[in-house]
Chimera marker file (.cmm) of the C-alpha trace (Angstrom):
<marker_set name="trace">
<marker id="1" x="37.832" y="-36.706" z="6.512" r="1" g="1" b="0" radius="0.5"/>
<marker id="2" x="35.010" y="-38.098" z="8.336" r="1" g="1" b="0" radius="0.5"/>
<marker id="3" x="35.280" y="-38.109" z="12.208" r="1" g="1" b="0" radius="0.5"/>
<marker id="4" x="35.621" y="-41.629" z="12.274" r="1" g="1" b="0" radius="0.5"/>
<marker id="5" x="38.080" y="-42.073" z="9.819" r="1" g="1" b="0" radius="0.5"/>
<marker id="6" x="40.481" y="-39.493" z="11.422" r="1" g="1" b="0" radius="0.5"/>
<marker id="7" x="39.863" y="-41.771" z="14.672" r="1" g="1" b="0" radius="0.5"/>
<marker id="8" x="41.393" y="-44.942" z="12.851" r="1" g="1" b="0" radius="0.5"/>
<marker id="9" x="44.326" y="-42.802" z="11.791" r="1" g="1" b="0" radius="0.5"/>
<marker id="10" x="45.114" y="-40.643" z="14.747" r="1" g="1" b="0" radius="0.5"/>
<marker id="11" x="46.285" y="-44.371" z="16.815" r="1" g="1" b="0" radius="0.5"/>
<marker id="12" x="48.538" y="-44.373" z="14.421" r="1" g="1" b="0" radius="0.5"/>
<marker id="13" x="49.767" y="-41.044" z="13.449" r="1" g="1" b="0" radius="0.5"/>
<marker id="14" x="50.137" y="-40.990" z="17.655" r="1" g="1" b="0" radius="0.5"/>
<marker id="15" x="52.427" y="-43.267" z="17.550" r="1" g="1" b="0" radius="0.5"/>
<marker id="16" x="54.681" y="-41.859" z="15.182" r="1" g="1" b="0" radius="0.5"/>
<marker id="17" x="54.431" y="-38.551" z="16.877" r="1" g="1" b="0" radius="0.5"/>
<marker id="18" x="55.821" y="-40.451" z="20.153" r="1" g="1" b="0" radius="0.5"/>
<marker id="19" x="58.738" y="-42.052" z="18.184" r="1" g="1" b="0" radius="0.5"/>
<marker id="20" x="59.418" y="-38.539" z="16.948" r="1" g="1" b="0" radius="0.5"/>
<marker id="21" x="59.445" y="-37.474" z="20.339" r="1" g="1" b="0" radius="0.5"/>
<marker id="22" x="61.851" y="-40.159" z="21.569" r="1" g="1" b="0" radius="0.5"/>
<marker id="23" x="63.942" y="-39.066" z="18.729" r="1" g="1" b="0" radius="0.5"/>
<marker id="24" x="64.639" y="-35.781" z="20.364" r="1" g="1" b="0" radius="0.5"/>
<marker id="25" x="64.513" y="-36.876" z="23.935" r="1" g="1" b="0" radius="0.5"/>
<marker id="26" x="66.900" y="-39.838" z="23.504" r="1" g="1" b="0" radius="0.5"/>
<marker id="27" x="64.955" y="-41.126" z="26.319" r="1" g="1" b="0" radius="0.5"/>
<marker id="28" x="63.557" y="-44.794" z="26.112" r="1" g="1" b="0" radius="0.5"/>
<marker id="29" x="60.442" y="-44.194" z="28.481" r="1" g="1" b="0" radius="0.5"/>
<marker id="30" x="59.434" y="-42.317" z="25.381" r="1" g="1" b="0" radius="0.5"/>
<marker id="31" x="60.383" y="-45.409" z="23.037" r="1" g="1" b="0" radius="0.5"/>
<marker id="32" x="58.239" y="-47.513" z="25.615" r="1" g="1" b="0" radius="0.5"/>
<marker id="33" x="55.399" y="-45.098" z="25.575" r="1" g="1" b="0" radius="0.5"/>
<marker id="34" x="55.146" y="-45.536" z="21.599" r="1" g="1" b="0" radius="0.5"/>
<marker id="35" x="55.343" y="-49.077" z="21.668" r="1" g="1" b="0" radius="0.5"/>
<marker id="36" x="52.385" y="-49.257" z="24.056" r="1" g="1" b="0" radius="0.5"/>
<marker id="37" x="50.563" y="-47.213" z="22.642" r="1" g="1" b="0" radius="0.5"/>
<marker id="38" x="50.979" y="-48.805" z="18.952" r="1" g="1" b="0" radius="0.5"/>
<marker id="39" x="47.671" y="-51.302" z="18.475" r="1" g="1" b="0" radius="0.5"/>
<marker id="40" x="49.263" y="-54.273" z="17.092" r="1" g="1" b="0" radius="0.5"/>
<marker id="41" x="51.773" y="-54.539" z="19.837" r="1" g="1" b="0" radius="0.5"/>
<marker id="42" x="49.149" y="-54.178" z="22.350" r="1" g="1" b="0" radius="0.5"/>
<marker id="43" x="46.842" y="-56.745" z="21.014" r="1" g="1" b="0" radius="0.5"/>
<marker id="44" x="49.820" y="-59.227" z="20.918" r="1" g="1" b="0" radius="0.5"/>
<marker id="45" x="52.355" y="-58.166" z="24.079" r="1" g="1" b="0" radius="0.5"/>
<marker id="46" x="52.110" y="-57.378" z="27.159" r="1" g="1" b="0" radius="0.5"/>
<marker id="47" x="53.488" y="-54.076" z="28.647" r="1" g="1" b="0" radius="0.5"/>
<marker id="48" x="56.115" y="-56.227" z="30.236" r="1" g="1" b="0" radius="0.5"/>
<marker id="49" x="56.691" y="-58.105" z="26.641" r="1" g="1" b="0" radius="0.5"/>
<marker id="50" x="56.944" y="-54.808" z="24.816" r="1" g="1" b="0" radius="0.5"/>
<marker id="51" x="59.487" y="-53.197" z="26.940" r="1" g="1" b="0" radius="0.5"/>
<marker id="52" x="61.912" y="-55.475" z="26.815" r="1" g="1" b="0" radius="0.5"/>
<marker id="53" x="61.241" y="-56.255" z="23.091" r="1" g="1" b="0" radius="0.5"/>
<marker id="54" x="62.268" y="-52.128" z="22.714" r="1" g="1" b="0" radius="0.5"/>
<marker id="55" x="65.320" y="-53.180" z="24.915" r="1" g="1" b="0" radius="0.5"/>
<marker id="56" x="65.927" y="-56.212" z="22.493" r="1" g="1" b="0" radius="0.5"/>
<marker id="57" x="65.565" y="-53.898" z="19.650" r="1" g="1" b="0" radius="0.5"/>
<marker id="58" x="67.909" y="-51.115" z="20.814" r="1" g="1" b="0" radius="0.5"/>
<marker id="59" x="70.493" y="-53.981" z="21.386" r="1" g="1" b="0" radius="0.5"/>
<marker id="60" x="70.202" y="-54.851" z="18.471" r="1" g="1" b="0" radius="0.5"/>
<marker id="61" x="70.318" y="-52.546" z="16.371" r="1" g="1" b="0" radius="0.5"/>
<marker id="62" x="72.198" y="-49.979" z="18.993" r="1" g="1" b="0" radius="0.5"/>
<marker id="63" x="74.993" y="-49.122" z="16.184" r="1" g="1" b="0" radius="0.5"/>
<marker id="64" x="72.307" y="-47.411" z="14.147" r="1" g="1" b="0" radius="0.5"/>
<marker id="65" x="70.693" y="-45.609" z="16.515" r="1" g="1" b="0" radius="0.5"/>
<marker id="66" x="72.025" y="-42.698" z="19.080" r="1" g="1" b="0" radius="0.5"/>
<marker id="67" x="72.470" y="-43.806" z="22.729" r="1" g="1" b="0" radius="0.5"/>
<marker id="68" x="68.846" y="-43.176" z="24.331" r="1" g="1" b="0" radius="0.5"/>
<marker id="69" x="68.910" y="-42.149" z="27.881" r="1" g="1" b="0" radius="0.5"/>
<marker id="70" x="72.569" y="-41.552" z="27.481" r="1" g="1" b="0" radius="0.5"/>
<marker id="71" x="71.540" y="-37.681" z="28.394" r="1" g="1" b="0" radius="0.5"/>
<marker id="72" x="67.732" y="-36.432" z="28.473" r="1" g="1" b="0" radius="0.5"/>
<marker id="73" x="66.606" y="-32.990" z="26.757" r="1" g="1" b="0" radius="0.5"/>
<marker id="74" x="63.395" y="-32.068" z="28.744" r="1" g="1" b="0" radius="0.5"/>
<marker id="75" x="60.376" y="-31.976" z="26.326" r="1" g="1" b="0" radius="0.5"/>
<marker id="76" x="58.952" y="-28.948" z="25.552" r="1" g="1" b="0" radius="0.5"/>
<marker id="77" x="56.080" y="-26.917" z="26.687" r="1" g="1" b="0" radius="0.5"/>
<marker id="78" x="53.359" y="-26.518" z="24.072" r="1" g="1" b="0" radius="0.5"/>
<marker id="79" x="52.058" y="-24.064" z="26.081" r="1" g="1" b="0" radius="0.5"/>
<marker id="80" x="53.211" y="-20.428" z="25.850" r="1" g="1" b="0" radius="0.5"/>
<link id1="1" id2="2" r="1" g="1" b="0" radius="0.2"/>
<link id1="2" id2="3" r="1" g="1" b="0" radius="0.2"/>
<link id1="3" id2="4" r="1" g="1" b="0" radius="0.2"/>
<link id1="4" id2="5" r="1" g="1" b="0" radius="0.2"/>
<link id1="5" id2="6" r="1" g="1" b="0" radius="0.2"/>
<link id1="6" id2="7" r="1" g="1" b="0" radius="0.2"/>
<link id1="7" id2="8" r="1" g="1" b="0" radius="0.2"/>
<link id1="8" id2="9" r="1" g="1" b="0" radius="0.2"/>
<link id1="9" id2="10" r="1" g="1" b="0" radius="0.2"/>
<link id1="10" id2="11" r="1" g="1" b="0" radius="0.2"/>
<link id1="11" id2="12" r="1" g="1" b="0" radius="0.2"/>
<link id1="12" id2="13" r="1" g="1" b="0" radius="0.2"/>
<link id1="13" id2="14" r="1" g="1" b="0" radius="0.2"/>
<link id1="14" id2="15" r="1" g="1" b="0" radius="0.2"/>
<link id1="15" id2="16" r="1" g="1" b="0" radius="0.2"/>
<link id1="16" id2="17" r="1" g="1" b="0" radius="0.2"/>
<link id1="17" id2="18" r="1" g="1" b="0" radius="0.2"/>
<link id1="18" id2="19" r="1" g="1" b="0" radius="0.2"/>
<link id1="19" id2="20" r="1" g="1" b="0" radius="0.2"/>
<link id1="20" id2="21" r="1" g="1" b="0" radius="0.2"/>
<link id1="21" id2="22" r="1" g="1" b="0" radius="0.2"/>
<link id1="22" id2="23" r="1" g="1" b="0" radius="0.2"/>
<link id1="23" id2="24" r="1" g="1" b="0" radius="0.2"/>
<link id1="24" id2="25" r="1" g="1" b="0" radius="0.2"/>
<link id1="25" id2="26" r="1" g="1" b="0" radius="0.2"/>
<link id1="26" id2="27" r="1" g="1" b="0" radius="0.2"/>
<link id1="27" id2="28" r="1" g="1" b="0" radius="0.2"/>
<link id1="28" id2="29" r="1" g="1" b="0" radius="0.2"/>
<link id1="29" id2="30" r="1" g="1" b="0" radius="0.2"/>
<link id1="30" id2="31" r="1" g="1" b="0" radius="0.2"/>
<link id1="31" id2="32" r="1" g="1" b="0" radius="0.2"/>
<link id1="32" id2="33" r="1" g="1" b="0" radius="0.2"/>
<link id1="33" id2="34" r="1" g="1" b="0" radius="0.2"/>
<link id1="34" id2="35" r="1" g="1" b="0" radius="0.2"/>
<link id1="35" id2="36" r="1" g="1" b="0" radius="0.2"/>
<link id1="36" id2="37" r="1" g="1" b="0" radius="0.2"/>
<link id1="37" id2="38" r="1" g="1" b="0" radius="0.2"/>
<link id1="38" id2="39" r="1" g="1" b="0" radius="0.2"/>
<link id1="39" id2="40" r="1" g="1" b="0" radius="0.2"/>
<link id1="40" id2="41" r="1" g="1" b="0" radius="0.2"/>
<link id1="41" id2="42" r="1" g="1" b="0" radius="0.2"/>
<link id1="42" id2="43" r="1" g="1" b="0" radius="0.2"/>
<link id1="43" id2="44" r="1" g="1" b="0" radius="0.2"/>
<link id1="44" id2="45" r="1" g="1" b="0" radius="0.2"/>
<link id1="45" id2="46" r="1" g="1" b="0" radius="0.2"/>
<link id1="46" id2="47" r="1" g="1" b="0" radius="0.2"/>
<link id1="47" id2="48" r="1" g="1" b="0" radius="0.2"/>
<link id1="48" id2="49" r="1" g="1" b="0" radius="0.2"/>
<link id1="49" id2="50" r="1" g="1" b="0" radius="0.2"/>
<link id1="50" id2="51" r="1" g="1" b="0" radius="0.2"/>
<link id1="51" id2="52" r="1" g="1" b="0" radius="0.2"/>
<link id1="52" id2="53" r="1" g="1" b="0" radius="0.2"/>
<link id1="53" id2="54" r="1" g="1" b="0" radius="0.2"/>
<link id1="54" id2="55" r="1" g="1" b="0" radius="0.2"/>
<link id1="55" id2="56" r="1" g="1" b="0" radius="0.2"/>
<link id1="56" id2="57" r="1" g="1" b="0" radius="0.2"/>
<link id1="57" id2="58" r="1" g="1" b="0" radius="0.2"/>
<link id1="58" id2="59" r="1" g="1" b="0" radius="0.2"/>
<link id1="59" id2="60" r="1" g="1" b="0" radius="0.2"/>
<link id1="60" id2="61" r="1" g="1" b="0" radius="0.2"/>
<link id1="61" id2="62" r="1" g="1" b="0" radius="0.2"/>
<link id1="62" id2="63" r="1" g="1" b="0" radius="0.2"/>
<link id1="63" id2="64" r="1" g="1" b="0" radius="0.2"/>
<link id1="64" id2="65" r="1" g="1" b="0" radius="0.2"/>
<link id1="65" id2="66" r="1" g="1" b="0" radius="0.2"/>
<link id1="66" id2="67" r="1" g="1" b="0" radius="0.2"/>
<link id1="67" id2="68" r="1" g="1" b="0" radius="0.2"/>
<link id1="68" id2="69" r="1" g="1" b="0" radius="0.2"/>
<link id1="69" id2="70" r="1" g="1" b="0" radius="0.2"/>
<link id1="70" id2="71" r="1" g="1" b="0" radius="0.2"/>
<link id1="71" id2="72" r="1" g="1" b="0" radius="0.2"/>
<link id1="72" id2="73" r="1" g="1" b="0" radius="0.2"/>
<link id1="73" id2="74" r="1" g="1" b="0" radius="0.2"/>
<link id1="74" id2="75" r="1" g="1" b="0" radius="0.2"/>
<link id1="75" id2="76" r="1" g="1" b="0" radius="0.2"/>
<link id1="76" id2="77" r="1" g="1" b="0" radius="0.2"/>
<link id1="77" id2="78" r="1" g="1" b="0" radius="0.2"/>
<link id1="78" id2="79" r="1" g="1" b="0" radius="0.2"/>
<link id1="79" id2="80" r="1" g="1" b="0" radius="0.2"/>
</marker_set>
Protein backbone atom coordinates (compact mmCIF):
# COMPACT_ATOMS: atom_id res chain seq x y z
CA UNK A 1 0.00 0.00 0.00
CA UNK A 2 1.48 3.23 -0.80
CA UNK A 3 2.79 5.32 2.18
CA UNK A 4 0.19 7.68 1.81
CA UNK A 5 -2.58 5.54 1.57
CA UNK A 6 -1.65 3.62 4.80
CA UNK A 7 -1.59 7.33 6.33
CA UNK A 8 -5.42 7.86 5.44
CA UNK A 9 -6.15 4.49 7.01
CA UNK A 10 -4.01 4.33 10.08
CA UNK A 11 -6.50 7.62 11.66
CA UNK A 12 -8.81 5.29 11.42
CA UNK A 13 -7.64 1.87 12.14
CA UNK A 14 -6.21 4.07 15.45
CA UNK A 15 -9.23 4.63 16.47
CA UNK A 16 -10.55 1.32 16.51
CA UNK A 17 -7.47 0.08 18.18
CA UNK A 18 -8.37 2.68 21.13
CA UNK A 19 -12.02 1.43 21.34
CA UNK A 20 -10.49 -2.03 21.54
CA UNK A 21 -8.47 -0.85 24.22
CA UNK A 22 -11.32 0.70 26.21
CA UNK A 23 -12.95 -2.59 25.73
CA UNK A 24 -10.48 -4.25 27.99
CA UNK A 25 -9.78 -1.40 30.30
CA UNK A 26 -13.45 -0.59 31.02
CA UNK A 27 -12.06 2.75 31.53
CA UNK A 28 -13.81 5.80 29.78
CA UNK A 29 -10.57 8.07 29.55
CA UNK A 30 -9.86 5.42 26.97
CA UNK A 31 -13.47 5.84 25.33
CA UNK A 32 -12.61 9.71 25.39
CA UNK A 33 -9.22 9.21 23.93
CA UNK A 34 -10.90 7.36 20.79
CA UNK A 35 -13.43 9.79 20.32
CA UNK A 36 -10.82 12.55 20.06
CA UNK A 37 -8.84 11.09 18.20
CA UNK A 38 -11.61 9.93 15.51
CA UNK A 39 -11.49 12.83 12.51
CA UNK A 40 -15.05 13.44 12.01
CA UNK A 41 -15.71 14.11 15.62
CA UNK A 42 -12.88 16.42 15.77
CA UNK A 43 -13.75 18.44 12.80
CA UNK A 44 -17.33 18.85 14.24
CA UNK A 45 -16.93 18.82 18.41
CA UNK A 46 -15.05 20.13 20.63
CA UNK A 47 -13.05 18.07 23.23
CA UNK A 48 -15.53 19.36 25.73
CA UNK A 49 -18.57 18.38 23.16
CA UNK A 50 -17.15 14.92 22.61
CA UNK A 51 -16.79 13.91 26.13
CA UNK A 52 -19.89 14.39 27.23
CA UNK A 53 -21.45 13.11 23.94
CA UNK A 54 -19.38 9.56 25.11
CA UNK A 55 -21.13 10.24 28.53
CA UNK A 56 -24.53 10.72 26.62
CA UNK A 57 -23.81 7.64 24.74
CA UNK A 58 -22.88 5.35 27.65
CA UNK A 59 -26.22 6.57 29.25
CA UNK A 60 -27.76 5.64 26.78
CA UNK A 61 -27.06 2.78 25.76
CA UNK A 62 -25.43 1.67 29.38
CA UNK A 63 -27.64 -1.73 29.35
CA UNK A 64 -25.60 -2.94 26.41
CA UNK A 65 -22.45 -2.16 27.39
CA UNK A 66 -20.28 -3.31 30.67
CA UNK A 67 -19.91 -0.64 33.41
CA UNK A 68 -16.63 1.38 32.29
CA UNK A 69 -14.59 2.66 35.10
CA UNK A 70 -16.58 0.44 37.34
CA UNK A 71 -12.93 -1.31 38.04
CA UNK A 72 -9.70 -0.50 35.80
CA UNK A 73 -7.30 -3.41 34.45
CA UNK A 74 -3.93 -1.55 33.93
CA UNK A 75 -2.95 -1.69 30.19
CA UNK A 76 -0.28 -3.65 29.25
CA UNK A 77 3.32 -3.19 28.54
CA UNK A 78 4.25 -3.79 24.91
CA UNK A 79 7.52 -3.81 25.96
CA UNK A 80 9.23 -6.98 27.23
Amino acid sequence: MPAQCAAITMTNVNVHMLTRQASLTLSKEDIYRAALLDPLTATNLTMDETVALCDDLIAAHGDWLPRFDQFSVPAKSSAG
